[in-house]
C-alpha positions in Angstrom: 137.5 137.8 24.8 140.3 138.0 26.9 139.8 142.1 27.7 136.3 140.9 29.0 137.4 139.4 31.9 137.8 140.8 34.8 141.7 141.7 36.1 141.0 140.4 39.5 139.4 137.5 37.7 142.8 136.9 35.9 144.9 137.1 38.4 143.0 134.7 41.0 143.3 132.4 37.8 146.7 133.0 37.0 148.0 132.4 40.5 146.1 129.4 40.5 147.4 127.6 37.2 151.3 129.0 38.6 150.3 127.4 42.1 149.2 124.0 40.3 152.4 123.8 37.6 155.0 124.4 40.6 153.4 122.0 42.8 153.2 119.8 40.1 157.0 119.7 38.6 158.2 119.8 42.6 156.6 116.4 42.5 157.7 115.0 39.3 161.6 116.2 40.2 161.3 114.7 43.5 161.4 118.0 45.1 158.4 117.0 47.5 157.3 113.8 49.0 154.7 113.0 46.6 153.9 109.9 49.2 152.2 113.2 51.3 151.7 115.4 49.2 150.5 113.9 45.8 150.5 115.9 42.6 147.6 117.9 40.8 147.9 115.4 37.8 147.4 112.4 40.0 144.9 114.3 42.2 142.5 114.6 39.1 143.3 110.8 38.3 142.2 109.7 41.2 138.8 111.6 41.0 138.4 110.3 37.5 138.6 106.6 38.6 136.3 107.2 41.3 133.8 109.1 39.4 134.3 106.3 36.5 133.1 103.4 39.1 130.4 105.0 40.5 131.8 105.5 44.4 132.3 109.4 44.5 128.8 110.1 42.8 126.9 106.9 45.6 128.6 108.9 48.3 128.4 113.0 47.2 124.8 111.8 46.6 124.3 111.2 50.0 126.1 114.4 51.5 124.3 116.7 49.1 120.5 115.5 49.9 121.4 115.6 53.8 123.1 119.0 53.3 119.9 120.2 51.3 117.3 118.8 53.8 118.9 119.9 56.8 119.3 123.0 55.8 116.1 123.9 54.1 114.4 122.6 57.3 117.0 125.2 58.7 115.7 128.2 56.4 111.9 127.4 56.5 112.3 127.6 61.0 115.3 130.1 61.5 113.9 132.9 59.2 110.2 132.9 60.3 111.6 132.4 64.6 114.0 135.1 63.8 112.0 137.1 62.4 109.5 137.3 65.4 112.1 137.1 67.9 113.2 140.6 66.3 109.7 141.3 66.5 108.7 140.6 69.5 110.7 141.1 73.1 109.2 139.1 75.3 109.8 136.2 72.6 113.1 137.2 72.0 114.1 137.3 76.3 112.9 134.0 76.3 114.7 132.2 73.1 117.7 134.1 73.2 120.0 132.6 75.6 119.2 129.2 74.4 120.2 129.8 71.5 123.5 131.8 72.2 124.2 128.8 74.2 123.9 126.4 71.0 126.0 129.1 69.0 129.0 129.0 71.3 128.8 125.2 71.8 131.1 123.7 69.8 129.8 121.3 66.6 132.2 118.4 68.1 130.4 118.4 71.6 126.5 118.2 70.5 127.6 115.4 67.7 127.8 112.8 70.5 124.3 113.4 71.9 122.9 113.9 68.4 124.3 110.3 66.9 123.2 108.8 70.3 119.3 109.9 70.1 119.2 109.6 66.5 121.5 106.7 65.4 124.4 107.0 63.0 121.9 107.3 59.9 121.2 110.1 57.8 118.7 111.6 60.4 121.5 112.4 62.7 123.6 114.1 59.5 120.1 115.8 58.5 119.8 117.1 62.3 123.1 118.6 62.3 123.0 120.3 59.3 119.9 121.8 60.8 121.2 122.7 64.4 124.4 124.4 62.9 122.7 126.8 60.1 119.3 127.5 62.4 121.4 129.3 64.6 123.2 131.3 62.5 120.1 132.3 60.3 118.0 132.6 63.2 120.9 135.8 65.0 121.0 137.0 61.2 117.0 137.5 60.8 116.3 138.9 64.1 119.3 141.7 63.8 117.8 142.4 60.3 114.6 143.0 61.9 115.9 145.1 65.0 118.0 147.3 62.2 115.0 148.7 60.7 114.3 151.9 61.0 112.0 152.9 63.3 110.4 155.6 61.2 109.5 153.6 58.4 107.5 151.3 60.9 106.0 155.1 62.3 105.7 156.0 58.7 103.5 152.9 58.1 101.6 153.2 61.3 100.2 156.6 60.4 99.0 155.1 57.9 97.1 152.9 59.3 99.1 149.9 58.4 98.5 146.8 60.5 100.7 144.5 62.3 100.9 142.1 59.2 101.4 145.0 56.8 104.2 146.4 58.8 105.3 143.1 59.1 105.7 141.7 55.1 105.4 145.6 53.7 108.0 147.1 55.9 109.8 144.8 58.1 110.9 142.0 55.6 111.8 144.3 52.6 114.2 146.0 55.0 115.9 142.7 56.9 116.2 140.8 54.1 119.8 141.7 52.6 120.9 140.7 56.5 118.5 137.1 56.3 120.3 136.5 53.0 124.0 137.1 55.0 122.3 134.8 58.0 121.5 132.1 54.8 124.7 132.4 53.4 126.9 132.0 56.8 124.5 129.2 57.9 125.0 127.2 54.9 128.7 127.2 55.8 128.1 126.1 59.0 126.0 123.5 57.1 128.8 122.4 55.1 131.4 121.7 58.0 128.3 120.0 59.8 127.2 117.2 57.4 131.1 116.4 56.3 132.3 116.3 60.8 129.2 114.3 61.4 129.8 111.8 58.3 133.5 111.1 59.6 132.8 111.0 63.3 129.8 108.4 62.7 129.1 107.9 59.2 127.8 104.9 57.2 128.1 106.6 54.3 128.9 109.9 52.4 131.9 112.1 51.6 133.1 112.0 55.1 133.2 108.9 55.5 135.5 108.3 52.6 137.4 111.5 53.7 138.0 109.6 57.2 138.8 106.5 54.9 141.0 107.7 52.3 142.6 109.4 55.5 143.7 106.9 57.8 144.4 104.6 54.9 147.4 107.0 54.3 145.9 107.4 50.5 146.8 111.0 49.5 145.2 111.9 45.9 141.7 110.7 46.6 141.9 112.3 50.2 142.6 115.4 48.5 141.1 115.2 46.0 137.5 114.7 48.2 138.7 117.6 50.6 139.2 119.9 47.5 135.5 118.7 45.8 134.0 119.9 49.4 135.5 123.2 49.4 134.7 123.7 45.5 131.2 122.9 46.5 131.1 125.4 50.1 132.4 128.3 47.9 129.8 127.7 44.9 127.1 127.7 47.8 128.4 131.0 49.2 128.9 132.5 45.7 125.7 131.6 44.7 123.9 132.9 48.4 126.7 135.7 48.0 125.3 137.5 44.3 121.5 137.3 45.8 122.6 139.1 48.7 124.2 141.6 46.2 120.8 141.8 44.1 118.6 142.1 47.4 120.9 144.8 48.8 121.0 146.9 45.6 118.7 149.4 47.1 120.0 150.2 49.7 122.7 153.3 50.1 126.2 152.5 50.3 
């Protein structure tokens, strides 16, 4: 069983489980500050109790369906706009420097005006998710597009393919491994977007107990949140990561 895993696989999880026992028996020989630092053990403790009374599950809750809706709103506008922006010039002159604007304006600045039009509710967690992973899918989906290659769309036009033809027979097959790359980088923007706007104005959620836990001074559940949120941006970029993989297979390396 063992010979079927991977090496790189073994070694990621090796250094890992040596990282975790060091840091652990620096903290129970007092080699560390554990008032800083904590230990693995009581990391996982403190995630236990919070998962047994009911406040980490309330609060992920929260952060997941924001996360979701924001950025499936984010897919279902930035793939279709990108798309035709690729498309179409005059469409993409007039879109583009708006939204290269957006790109290079940082999260932190556009979080004020967002939480002031929309409250401090979900709405204005929902709306950042969507302005932080639009952007990034949108400039993913109109470079796939302007990357095909021109003599497949000639190839299709002497055929008397159409506009919508070239479009979903051509176009899309060809742009989708880079929409997939746009999805998968958006949905890390996403992730950094629902957990700054929880702790800059949140009522509830994971960042809100992050900022919580945080200026409380209490280490192992503010670690042990901050490690849960990573876990959880990694699985979502695996998981977006392997379709790229199986969407790109055709193409030559």
């Amino acid at each position: 069983m063992i010979a079927r895993i991977p090496v790189q696989a073994r070694w990621i999880t090796g250094s890992v489980v040596v990282v975790l026992a060091v840091w652990q028996v620096a903290g129970m020989l007092a080699v560390i500050d554990t008032s800083y630092t904590s230990t693995p053990l009581a990391i996982v403790e403190a995630g236990v109790d919070m998962a047994g009374s009911g406040e980490l599950w309330s609060n992920a809750q929260i952060t997941l369906i924001e996360f979701i809706v924001g950025f499936v709103l984010a897919v279902v506008v930035g793939v279709p706009l990108g798309m035709l922006m690729g498309w179409r010039l005059r469409l993409r002159q007039t879109l583009e420097p708006a939204l290269v604007a957006l790109y290079v304006t940082p999260s932190l600045a556009l979080l004020p005006l967002i939480v002031l039009a929309l409250g401090i509710g979900p709405v204005s967690k929902i709306a950042m998710v969507f302005v932080e992973a639009v952007i990034t899918i949108v400039v993913n989906s109109m470079a796939g597009i302007r990357e095909t290659d021109p003599r497949l769309v000639r190839a299709a036009r002497s055929f008397c393919a159409g506009d919508l033809d070239v479009f979903v027979k051509v176009l899309l097959p060809s742009a989708l491994p880079t929409i997939v790359a746009g999805l998968r980088l958006g949905a890390g923007r996403g992730v950094i977007a629902v957990i700054v706007a929880e702790l800059y104005g949140g009522t509830q959620g994971l960042g809100l107990q992050i900022s919580s836990y945080g200026q409380s001074f209490v280490i192992a559940p503010l670690l042990f949140l901050t490690l849960l949120v990573a876990v959880f941006g990694y699985a979502v970029s695996s998981a977006l990561r392997a379709t790229e993989r199986r969407v790109s297979s055709w193409k030559a390396a």
